[in-house]
C-alpha positions in Angstrom: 14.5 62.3 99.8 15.6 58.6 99.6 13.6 56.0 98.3 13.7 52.1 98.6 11.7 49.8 96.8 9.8 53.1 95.8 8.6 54.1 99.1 10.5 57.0 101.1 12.7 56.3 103.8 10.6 58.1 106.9 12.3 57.5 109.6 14.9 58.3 111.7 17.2 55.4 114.1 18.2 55.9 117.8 21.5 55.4 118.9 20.1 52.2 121.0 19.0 51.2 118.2 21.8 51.5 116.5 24.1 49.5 119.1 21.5 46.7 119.1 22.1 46.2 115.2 25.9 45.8 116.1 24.9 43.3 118.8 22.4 41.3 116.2 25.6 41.5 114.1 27.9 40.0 116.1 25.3 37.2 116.9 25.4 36.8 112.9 29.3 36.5 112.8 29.2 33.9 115.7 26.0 31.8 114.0 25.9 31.8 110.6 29.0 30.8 107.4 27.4 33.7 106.0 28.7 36.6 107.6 25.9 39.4 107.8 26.7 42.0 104.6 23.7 44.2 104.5 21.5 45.8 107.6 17.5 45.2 106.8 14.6 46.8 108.3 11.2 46.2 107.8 7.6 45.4 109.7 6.9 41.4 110.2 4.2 39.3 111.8 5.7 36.4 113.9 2.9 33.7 113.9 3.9 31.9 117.6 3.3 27.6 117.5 1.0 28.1 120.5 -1.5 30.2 118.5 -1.9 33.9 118.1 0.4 37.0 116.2 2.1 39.6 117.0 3.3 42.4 114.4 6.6 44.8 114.7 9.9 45.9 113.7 12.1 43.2 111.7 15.9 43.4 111.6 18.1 41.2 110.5 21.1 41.0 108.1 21.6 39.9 104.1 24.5 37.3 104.2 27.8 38.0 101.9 26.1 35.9 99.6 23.3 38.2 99.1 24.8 41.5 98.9 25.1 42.5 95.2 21.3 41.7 95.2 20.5 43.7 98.4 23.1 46.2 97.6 20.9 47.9 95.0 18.2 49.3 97.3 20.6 50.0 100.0 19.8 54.1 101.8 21.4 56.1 104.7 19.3 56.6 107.4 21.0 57.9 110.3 24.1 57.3 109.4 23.4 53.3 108.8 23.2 51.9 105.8 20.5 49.5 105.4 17.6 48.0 103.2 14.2 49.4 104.0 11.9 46.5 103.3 8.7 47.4 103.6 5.4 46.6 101.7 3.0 50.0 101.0 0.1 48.5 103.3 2.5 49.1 106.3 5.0 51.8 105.3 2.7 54.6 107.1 3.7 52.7 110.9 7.2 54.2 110.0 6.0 57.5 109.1 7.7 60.6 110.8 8.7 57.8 113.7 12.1 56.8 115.3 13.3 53.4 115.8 14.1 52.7 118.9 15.6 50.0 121.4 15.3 49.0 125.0 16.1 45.1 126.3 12.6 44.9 127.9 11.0 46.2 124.0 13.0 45.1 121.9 12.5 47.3 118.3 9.9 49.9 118.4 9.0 52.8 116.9 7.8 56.3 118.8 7.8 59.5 118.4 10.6 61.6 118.0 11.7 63.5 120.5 
């Protein structure tokens, strides 16, 4: 069993999933001097101007200029290597799920299959 940040990786990625964190990548390369170094995943609450929340899936990258600092709790999940960043009040909404993609979802977590 892997663990990062203490907690155990439970949870498996799609391969939509997977292609969309090549996609956010590439946005990375195109926007950012610092060119995206390390894969992160974790659960987030967006807090919109208008008023109200919504909680989910977060995925972004570390820069270049983070990665010996993220490198250290860097796992394999799938076949991707990534930082699970996750707080113990919400690591069960990843328990036994997959992490999933679809253009009209975005990130999500289900079932698996």
């Amino acid at each position: 069993m892997s663990f990062v940040n203490g907690l155990p990786v439970n949870f498996t990625i799609s391969e939509q999933a997977k292609a969309e964190f090549e996609t956010i990548r590439q946005l990375y390369l195109e926007h950012t001097d610092d060119p995206p170094a390390v894969l992160m995943v974790g659960w987030g609450t967006t807090y919109f101007n208008a008023g109200g929340t919504a909680d989910g899936v977060v995925v972004g990258y570390y820069g270049e200029s983070q990665r010996a600092e993220a490198e250290r709790g860097v796992e394999m999940v799938s076949g991707v290597e990534l930082l699970f960043f996750i707080t113990p009040e919400n690591h069960w909404r990843f328990a036994g799920k997959l992490l999933d993609h679809s253009p009209a979802r975005g990130f999500f977590l289900t079932e698996r299959t």
